[in-house]
C-alpha positions in Angstrom: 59.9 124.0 131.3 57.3 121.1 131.2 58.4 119.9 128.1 62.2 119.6 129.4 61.4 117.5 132.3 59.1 115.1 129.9 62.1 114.9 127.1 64.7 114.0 130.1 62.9 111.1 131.4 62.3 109.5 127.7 65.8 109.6 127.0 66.3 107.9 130.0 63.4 105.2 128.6 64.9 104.8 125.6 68.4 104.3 126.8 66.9 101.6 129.0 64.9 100.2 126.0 67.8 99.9 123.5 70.3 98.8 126.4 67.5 95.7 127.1 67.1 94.9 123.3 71.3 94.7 122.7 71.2 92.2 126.1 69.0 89.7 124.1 70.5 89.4 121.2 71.9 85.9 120.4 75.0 85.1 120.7 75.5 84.0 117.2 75.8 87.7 116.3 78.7 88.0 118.5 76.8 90.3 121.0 75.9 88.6 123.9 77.0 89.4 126.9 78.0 88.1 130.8 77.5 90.1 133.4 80.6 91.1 133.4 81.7 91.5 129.9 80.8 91.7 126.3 81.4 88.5 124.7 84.1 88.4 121.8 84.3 85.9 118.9 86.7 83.2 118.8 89.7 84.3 116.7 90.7 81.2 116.1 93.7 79.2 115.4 96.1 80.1 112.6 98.7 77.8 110.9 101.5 79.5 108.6 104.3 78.3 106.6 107.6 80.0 106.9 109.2 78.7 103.6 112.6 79.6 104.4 112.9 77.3 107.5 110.9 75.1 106.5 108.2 74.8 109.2 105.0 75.1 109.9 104.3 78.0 113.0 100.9 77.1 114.6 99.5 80.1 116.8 96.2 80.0 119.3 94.8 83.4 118.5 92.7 84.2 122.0 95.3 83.1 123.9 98.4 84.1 122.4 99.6 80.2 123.5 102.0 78.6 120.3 101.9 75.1 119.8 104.4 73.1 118.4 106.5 74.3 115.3 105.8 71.4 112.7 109.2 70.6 110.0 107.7 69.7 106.6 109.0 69.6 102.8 107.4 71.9 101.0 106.3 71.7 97.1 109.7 71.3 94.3 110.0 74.2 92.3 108.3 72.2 89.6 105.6 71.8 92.2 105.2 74.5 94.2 103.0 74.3 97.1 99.6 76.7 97.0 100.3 81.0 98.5 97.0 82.2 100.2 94.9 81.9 103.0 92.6 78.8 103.4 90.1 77.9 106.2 90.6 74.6 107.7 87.3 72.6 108.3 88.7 68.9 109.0 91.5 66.5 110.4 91.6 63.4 108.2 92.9 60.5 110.5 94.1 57.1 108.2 93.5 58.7 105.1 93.4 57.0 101.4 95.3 58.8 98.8 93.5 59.1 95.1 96.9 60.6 93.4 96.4 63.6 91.5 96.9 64.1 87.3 100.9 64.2 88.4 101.5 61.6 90.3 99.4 59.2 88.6 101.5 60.1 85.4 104.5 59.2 87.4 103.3 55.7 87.9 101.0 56.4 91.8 97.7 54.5 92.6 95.3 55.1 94.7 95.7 53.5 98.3 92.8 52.3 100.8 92.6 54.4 104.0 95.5 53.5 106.7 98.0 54.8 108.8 100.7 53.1 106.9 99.6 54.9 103.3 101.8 57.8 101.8 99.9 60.2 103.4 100.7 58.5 107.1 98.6 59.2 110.1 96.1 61.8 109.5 96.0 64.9 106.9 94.7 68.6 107.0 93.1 69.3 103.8 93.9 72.8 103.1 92.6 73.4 99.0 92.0 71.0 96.5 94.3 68.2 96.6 97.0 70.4 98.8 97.0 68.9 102.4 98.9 69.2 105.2 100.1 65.5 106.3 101.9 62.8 107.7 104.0 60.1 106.1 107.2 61.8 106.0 110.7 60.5 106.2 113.0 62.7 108.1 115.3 62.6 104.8 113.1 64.5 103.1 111.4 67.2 105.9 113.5 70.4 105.1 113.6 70.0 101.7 111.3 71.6 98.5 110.1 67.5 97.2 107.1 67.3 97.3 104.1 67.6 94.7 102.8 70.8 96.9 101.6 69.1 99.9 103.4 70.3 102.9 104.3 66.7 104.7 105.4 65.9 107.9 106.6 63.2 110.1 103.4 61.1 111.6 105.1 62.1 115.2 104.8 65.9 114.4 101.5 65.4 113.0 100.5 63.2 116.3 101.7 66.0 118.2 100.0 69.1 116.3 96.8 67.2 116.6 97.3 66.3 120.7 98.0 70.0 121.1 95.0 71.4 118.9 92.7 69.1 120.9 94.0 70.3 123.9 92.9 74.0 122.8 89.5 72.9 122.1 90.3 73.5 118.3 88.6 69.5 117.4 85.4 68.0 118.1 85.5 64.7 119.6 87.7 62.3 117.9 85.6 59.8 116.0 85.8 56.2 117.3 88.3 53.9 116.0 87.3 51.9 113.6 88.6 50.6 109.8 88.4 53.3 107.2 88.8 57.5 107.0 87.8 59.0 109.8 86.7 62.8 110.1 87.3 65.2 113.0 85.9 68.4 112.4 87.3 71.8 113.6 85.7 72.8 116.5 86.8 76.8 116.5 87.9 78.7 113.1 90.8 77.8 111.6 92.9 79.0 108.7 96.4 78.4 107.0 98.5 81.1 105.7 100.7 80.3 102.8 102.6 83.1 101.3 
């Protein structure tokens, strides 16, 4: 009988001790918590081409929220753009454009960092030289043209990159000044291609 009513109080202890020890873990392990719920990790934001219309679907995963549906071309069957999932880490605003193997054969050279380049406003590097950017002419969004780069118009990029800010998605933009400019992503990111 003794021994019962010692074991019933240490369970009690030990429930207290490993419910103290889960409280202080960081929060870098996903497990810290409010007081009045455990905290979850950020799921992100998630980007995905739909090849057959020709868009880009852009999709805030903690809050359910979509944010604006982006028309690109999309890689020539010569060219096709990349399948698979990449993680985004950057926004490239004014970028320079070092042409790849193919389109230096076809005559390209590289360009100094500007708004104005082939590339256009800003670019999302998704792998290797694949990117999603700007620098599109309406004439060609819609259509399988490009060298595998999915390429937009600079106003859809404009808007994509008002909108992820607005979600908390991008650290600060960096200052204006001449040159490439990085913004980071400030919460996971990734782009589905299938």
């Amino acid at each position: 009988m003794q021994s019962m009513a010692i074991a019933l109080p240490l369970r009690w202890l030990a429930a207290l001790v490993v419910s103290a020890a889960l409280a202080l873990l960081p929060a870098s392990f996903g497990y810290a918590r409010s007081a009045d719920a455990p905290a979850r990790r950020d799921p992100g934001i998630r980007f995905e081409l739909d090849r057959e219309t020709y868009r880009v679907h852009v999709l805030d995963l903690a809050s359910g929220d979509a944010g604006p549906e982006i028309p690109v071309a999309i890689g020539s069957p010569a060219h096709p753009s990349p399948h698979g999932e990449y993680r985004l880490w950057q926004v490239v605003h004014d970028p320079a454009w070092n042409p790849g193997r193919t389109a230096r054969a076809m005559g390209a050279k590289p360009t100094p960092p500007s708004p104005d380049g082939p590339l256009g406003v800003a670019k999302i590097p998704i792998a290797g030289e694949y990117a999603l950017h700007g620098g599109a002419s309406w004439l060609t969004v819609g259509k399988p043209v490009t060298l595998g780069c999915l390429r937009a118009t600079d106003e859809a990029i404009l808007e994509l990159i008002d909108w992820l800010e607005g979600r908390g998605a991008l650290a600060r933009r960096p200052a204006e000044r001449a040159g490439e400019r990085a913004q980071s992503f400030a919460r996971p990111a990734r782009f589905v291609i299938r």
